[in-house]
C-alpha positions as CSV (number, residue, x, y, z in Angstrom):
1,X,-17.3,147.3,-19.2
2,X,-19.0,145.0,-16.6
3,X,-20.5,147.0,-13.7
4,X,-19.4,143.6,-11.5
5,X,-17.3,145.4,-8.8
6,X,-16.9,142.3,-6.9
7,X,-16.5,139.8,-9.7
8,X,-13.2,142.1,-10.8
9,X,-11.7,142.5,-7.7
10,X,-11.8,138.6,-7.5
11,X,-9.6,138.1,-10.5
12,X,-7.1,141.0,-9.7
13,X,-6.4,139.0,-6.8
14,X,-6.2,135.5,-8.9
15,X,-4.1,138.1,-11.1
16,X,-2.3,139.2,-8.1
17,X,-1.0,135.2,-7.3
18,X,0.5,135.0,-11.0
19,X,2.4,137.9,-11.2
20,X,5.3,136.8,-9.1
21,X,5.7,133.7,-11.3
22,X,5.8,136.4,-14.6
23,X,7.6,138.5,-12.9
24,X,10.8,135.8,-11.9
25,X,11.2,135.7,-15.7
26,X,11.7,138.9,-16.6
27,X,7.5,139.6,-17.3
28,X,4.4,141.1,-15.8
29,X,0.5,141.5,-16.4
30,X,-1.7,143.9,-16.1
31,X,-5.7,143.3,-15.5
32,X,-7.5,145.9,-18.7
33,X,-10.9,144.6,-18.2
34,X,-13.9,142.4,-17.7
35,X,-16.0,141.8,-20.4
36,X,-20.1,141.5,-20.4
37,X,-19.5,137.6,-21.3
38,X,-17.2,136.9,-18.5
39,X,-14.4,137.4,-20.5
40,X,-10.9,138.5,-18.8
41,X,-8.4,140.8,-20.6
42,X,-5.5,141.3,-19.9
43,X,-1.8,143.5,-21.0
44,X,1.1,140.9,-20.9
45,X,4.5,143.5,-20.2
46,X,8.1,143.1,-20.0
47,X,9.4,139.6,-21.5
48,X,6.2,138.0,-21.6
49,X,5.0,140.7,-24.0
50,X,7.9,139.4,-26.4
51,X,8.1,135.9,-25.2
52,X,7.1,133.1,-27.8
53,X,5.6,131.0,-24.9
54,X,3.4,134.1,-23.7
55,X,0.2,132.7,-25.3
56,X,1.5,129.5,-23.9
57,X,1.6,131.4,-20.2
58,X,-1.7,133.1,-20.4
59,X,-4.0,129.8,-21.5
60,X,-1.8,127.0,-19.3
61,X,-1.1,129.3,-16.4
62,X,-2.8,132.7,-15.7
63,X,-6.1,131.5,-17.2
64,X,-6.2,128.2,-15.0
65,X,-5.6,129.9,-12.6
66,X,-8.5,132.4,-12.3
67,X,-11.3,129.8,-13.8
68,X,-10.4,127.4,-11.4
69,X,-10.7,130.2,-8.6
70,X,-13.6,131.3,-10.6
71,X,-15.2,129.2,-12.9
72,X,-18.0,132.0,-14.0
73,X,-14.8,133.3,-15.7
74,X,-15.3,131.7,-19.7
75,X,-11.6,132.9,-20.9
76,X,-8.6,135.0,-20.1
77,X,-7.3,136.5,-23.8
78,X,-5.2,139.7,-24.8
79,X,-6.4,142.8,-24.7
């Protein structure tokens, strides 16, 4: 896991500006980890994690999101 303390507090916040969006349909996230390579992963819950769009959700939405707050960030994925 990434000893960035600051770095990962930053996207639990971008994370933190999503979830209301998720959470309106039914969904939710959950931040797992930052990876070495600047890699976000994260636990899509409730309807998302059953939702045919969620992979639509996480690239379109929750990962623009965070690499435009934070462009270090390379990729949000699923843990």
């Amino acid at each position: 896991m990434n000893s960035n303390v600051d770095l990962i507090n930053k996207v639990q916040s971008v994370i933190e500006q999503v979830r209301p969006y998720l959470q309106a349909d039914g969904g939710d996230i959950r931040f797992v980890e930052l990876t070495d390579d600047n890699i976000v992963k994260v636990e899509l819950q409730g309807a998302c994690g059953s939702c045919p769009y969620s992979r639509m959700t996480l690239k379109n939405g929750v990962e623009q999101a965070v690499k435009r707050a934070l462009p270090e960030i390379k990729a949000v994925e699923e843990a």
